[in-house]
PyMOL commands that place a pseudoatom at each C-alpha (Angstrom):
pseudoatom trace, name=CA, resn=UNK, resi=1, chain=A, elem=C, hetatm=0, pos=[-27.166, 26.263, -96.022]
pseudoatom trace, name=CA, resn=UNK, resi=2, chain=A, elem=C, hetatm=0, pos=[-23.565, 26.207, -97.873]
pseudoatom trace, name=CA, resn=UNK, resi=3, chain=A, elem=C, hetatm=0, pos=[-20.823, 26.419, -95.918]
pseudoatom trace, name=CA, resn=UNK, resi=4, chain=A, elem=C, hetatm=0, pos=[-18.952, 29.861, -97.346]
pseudoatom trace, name=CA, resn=UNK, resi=5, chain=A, elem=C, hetatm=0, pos=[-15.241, 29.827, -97.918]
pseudoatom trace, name=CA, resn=UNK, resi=6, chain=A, elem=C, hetatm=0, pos=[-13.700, 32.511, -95.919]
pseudoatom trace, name=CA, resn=UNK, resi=7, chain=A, elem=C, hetatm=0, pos=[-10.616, 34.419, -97.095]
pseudoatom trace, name=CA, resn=UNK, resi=8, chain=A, elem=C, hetatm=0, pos=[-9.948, 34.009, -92.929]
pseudoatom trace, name=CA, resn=UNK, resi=9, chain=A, elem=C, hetatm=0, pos=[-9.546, 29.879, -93.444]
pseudoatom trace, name=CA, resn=UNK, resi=10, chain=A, elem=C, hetatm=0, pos=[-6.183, 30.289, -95.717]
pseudoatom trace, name=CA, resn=UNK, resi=11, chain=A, elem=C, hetatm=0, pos=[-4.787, 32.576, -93.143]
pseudoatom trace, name=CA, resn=UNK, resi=12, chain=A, elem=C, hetatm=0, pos=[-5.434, 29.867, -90.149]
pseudoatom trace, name=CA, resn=UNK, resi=13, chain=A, elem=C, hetatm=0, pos=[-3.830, 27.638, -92.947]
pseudoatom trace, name=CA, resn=UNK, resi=14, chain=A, elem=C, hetatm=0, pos=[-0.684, 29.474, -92.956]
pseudoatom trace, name=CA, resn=UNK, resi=15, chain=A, elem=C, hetatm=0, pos=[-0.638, 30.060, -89.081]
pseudoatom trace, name=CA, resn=UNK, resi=16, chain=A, elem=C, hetatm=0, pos=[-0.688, 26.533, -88.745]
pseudoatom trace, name=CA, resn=UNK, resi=17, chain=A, elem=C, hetatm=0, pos=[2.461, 25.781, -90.355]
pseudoatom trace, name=CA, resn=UNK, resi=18, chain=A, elem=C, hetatm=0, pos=[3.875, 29.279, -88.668]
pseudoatom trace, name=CA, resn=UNK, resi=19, chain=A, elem=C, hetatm=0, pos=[3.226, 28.078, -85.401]
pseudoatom trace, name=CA, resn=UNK, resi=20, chain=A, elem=C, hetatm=0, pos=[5.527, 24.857, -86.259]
pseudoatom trace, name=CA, resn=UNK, resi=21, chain=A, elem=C, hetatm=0, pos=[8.486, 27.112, -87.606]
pseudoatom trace, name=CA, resn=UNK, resi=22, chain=A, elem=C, hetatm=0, pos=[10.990, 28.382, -85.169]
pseudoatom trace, name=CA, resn=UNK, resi=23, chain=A, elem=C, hetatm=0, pos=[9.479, 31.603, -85.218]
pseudoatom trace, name=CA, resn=UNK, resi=24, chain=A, elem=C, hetatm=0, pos=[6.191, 30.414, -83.889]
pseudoatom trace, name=CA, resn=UNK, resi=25, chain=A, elem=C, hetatm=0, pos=[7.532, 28.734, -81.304]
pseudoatom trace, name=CA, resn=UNK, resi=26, chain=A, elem=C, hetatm=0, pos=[9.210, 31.970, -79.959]
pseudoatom trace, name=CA, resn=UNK, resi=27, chain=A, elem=C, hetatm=0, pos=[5.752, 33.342, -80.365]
pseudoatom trace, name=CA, resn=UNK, resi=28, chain=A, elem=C, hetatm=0, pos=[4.653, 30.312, -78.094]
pseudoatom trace, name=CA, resn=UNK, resi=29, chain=A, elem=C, hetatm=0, pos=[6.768, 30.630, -75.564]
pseudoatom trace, name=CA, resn=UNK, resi=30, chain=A, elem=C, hetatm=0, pos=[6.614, 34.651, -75.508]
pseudoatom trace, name=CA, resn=UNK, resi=31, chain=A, elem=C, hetatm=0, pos=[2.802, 34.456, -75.166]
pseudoatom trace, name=CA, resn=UNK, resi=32, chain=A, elem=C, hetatm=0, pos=[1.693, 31.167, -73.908]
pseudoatom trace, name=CA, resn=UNK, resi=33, chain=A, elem=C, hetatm=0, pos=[-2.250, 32.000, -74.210]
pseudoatom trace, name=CA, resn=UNK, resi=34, chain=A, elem=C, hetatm=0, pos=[-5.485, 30.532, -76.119]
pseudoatom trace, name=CA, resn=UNK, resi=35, chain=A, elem=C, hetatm=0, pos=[-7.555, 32.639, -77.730]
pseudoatom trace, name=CA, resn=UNK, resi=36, chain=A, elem=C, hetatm=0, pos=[-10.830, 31.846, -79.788]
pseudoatom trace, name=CA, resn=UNK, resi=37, chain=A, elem=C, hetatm=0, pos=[-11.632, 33.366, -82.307]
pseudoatom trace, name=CA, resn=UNK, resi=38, chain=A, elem=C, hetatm=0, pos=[-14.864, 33.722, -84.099]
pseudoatom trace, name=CA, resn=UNK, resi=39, chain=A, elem=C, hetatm=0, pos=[-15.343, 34.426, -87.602]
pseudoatom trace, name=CA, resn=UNK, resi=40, chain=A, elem=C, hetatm=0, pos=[-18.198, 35.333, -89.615]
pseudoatom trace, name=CA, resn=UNK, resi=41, chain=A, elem=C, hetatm=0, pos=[-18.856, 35.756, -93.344]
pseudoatom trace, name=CA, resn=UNK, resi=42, chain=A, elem=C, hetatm=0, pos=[-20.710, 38.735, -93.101]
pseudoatom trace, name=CA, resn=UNK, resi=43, chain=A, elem=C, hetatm=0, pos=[-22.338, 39.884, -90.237]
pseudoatom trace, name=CA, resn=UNK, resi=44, chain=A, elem=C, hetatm=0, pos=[-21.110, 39.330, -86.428]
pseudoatom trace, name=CA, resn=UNK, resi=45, chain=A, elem=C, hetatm=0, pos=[-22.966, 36.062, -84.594]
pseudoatom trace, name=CA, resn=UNK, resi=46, chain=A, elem=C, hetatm=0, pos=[-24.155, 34.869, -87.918]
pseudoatom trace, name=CA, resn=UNK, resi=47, chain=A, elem=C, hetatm=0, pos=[-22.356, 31.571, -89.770]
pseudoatom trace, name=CA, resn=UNK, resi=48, chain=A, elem=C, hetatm=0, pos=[-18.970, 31.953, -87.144]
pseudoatom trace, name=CA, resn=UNK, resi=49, chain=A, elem=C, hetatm=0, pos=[-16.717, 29.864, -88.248]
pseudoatom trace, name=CA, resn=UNK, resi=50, chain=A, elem=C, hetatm=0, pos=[-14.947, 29.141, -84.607]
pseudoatom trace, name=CA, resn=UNK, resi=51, chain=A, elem=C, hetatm=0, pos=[-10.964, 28.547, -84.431]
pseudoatom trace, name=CA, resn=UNK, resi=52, chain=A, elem=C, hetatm=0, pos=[-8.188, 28.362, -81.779]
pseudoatom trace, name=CA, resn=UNK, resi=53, chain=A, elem=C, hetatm=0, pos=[-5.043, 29.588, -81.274]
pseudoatom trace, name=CA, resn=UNK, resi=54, chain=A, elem=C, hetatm=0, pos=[-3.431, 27.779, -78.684]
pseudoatom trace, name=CA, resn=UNK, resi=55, chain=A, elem=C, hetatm=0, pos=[-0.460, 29.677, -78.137]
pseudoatom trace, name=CA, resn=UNK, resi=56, chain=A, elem=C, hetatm=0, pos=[0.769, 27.009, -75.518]
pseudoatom trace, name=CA, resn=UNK, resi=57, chain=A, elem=C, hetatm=0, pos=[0.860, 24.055, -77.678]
pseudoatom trace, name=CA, resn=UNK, resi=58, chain=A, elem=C, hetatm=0, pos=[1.471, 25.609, -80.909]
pseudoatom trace, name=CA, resn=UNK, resi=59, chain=A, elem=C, hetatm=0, pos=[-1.787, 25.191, -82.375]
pseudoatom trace, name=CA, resn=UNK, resi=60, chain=A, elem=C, hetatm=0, pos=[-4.558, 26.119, -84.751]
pseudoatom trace, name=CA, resn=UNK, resi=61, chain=A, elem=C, hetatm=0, pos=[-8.080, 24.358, -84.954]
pseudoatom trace, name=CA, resn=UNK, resi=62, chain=A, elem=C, hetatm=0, pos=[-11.173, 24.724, -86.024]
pseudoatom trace, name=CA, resn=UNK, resi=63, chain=A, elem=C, hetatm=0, pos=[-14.266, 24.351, -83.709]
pseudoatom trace, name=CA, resn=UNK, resi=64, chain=A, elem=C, hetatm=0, pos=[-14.688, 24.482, -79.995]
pseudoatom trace, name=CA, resn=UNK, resi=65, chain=A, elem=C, hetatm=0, pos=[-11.981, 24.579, -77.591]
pseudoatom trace, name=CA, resn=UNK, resi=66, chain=A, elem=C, hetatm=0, pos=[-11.603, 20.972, -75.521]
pseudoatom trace, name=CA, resn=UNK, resi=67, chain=A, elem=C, hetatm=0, pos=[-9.123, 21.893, -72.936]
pseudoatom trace, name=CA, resn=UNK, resi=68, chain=A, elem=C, hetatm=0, pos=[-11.079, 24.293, -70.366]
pseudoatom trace, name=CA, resn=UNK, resi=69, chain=A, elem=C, hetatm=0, pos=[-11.365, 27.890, -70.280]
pseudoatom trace, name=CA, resn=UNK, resi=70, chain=A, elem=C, hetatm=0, pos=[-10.039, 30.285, -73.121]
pseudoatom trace, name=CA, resn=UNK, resi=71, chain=A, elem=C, hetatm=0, pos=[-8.038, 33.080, -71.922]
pseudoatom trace, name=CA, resn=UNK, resi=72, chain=A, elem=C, hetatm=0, pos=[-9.806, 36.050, -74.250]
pseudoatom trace, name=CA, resn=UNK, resi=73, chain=A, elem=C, hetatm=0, pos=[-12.154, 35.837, -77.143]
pseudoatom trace, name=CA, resn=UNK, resi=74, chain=A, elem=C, hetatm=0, pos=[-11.816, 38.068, -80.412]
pseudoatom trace, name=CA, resn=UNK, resi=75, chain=A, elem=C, hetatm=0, pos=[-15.115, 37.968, -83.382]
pseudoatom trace, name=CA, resn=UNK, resi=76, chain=A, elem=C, hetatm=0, pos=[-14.569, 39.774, -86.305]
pseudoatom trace, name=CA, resn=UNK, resi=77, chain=A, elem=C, hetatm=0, pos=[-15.692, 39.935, -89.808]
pseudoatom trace, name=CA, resn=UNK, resi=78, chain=A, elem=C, hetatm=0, pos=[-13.930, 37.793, -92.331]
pseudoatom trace, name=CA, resn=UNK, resi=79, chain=A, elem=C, hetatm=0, pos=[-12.544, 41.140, -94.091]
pseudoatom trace, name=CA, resn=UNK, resi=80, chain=A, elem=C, hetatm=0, pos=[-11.649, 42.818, -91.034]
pseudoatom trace, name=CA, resn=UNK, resi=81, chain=A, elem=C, hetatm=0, pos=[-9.655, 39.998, -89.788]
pseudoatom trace, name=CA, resn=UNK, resi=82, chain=A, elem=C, hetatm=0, pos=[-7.691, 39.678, -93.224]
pseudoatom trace, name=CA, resn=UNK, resi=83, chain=A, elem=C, hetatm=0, pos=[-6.856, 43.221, -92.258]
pseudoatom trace, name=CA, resn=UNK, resi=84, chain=A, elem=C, hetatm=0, pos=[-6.016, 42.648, -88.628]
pseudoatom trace, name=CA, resn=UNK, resi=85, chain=A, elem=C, hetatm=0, pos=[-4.112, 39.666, -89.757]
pseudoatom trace, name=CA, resn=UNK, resi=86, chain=A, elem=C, hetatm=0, pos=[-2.140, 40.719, -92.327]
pseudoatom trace, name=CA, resn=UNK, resi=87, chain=A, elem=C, hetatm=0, pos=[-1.393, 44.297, -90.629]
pseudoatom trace, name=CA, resn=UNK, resi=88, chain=A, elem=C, hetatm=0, pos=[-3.620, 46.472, -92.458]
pseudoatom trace, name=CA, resn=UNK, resi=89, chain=A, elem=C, hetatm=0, pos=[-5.800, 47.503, -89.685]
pseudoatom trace, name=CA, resn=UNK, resi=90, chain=A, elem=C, hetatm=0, pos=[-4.240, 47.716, -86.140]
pseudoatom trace, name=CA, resn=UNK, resi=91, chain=A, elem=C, hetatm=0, pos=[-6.497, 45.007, -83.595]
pseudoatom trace, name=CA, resn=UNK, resi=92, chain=A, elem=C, hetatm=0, pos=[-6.497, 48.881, -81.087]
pseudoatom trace, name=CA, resn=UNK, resi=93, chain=A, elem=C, hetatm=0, pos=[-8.253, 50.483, -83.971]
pseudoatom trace, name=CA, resn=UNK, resi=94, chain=A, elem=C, hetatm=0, pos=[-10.219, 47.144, -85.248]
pseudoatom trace, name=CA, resn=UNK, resi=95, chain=A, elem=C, hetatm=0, pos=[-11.627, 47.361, -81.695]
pseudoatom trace, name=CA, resn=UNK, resi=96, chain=A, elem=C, hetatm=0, pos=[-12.454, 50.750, -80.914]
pseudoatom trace, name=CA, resn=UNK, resi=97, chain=A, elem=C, hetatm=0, pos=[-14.508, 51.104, -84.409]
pseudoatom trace, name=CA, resn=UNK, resi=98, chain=A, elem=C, hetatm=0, pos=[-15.949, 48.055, -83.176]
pseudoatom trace, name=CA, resn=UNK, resi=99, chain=A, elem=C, hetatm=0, pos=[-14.901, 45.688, -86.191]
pseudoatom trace, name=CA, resn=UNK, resi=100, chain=A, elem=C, hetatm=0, pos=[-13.353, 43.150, -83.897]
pseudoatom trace, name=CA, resn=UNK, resi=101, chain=A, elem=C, hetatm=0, pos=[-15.202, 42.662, -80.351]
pseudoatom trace, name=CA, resn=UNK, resi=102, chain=A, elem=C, hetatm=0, pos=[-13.561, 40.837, -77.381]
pseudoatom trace, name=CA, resn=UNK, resi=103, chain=A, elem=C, hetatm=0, pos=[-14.389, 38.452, -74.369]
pseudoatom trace, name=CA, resn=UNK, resi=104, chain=A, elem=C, hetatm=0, pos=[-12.282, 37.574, -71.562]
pseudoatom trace, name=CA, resn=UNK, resi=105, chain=A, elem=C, hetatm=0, pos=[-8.996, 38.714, -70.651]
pseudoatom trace, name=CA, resn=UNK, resi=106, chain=A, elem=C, hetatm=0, pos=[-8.092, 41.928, -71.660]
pseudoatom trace, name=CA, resn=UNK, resi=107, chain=A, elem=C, hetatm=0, pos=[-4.105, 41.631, -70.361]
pseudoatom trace, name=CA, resn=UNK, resi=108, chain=A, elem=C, hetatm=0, pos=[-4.547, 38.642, -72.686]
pseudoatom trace, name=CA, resn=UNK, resi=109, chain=A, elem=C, hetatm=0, pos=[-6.373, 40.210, -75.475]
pseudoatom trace, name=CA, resn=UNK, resi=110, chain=A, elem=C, hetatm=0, pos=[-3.635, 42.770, -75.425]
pseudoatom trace, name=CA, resn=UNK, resi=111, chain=A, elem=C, hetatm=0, pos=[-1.122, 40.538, -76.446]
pseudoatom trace, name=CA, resn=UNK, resi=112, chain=A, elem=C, hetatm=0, pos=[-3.068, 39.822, -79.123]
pseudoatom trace, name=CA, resn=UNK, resi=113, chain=A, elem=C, hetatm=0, pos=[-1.070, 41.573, -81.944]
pseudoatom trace, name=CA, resn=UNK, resi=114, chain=A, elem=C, hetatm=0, pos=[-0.166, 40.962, -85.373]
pseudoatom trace, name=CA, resn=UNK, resi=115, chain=A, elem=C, hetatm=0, pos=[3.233, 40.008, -84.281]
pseudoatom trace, name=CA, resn=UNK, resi=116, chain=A, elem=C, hetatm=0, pos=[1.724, 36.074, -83.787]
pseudoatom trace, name=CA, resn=UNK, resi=117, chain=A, elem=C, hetatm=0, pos=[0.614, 35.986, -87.261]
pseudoatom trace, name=CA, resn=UNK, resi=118, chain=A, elem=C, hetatm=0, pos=[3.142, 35.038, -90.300]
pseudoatom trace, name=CA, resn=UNK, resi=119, chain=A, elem=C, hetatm=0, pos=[4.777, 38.060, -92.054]
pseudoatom trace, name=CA, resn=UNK, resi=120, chain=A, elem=C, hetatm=0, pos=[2.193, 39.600, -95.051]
pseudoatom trace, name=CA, resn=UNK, resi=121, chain=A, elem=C, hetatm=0, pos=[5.208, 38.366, -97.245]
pseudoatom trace, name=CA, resn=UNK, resi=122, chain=A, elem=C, hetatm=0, pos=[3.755, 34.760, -96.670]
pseudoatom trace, name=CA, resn=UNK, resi=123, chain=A, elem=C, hetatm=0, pos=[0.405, 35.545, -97.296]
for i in range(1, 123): cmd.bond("trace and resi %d" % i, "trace and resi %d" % (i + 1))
show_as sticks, trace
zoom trace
């Protein structure tokens, strides 16, 4: 089974070094949360590709979380979270038409906005 290059991966790319910047660490410090997030080529729960978004360290990885409990967890489509991610699709709508599907915290998963992602300029 090849692993499939998601359009997704380039956007955690990009978080990563916007989480280092000073405007990720305002993000940081405004939201101090971990969220998981799962996503797959094509169809939900099928080839996830699982990252993190520590928003208390200032982090992005790739795989399972190590340190305990995650505080909400999103699973989209790769497309849909290019559009979440980049501002095309607002996460309120992405949920309610049931492109993006959450776990956990919802006080957490609402401050899950595309405020913690780098400006579209970037991308």
């Amino acid at each position: 089974m090849a692993k499939t290059q998601l359009k997704s991966d380039a956007i955690m790319d990009m978080m990563k070094e916007h989480l280092s910047s000073d405007a990720g660490k305002e993000v940081t410090e405004k939201i101090g949360l971990v969220y998981q997030i799962n996503i797959a080529p094509k169809k939900l729960g099928f080839e996830e590709v699982t990252y993190i978004v520590d928003l208390k360290q200032g982090e992005v990885t790739k795989g399972k979380y190590e340190g305990g409990k995650v505080d909400a967890t999103f699973s989209f489509k790769d497309d849909d979270f290019v559009k979440v991610a980049t501002g095309k699709m607002n996460p309120q709508i992405a949920f309610i038409r049931g492109a993006m599907k959450i776990k956990g915290s919802l006080s957490a998963a609402q401050k899950f906005t595309p405020d913690i992602f780098p400006k579209p300029s970037k991308l």
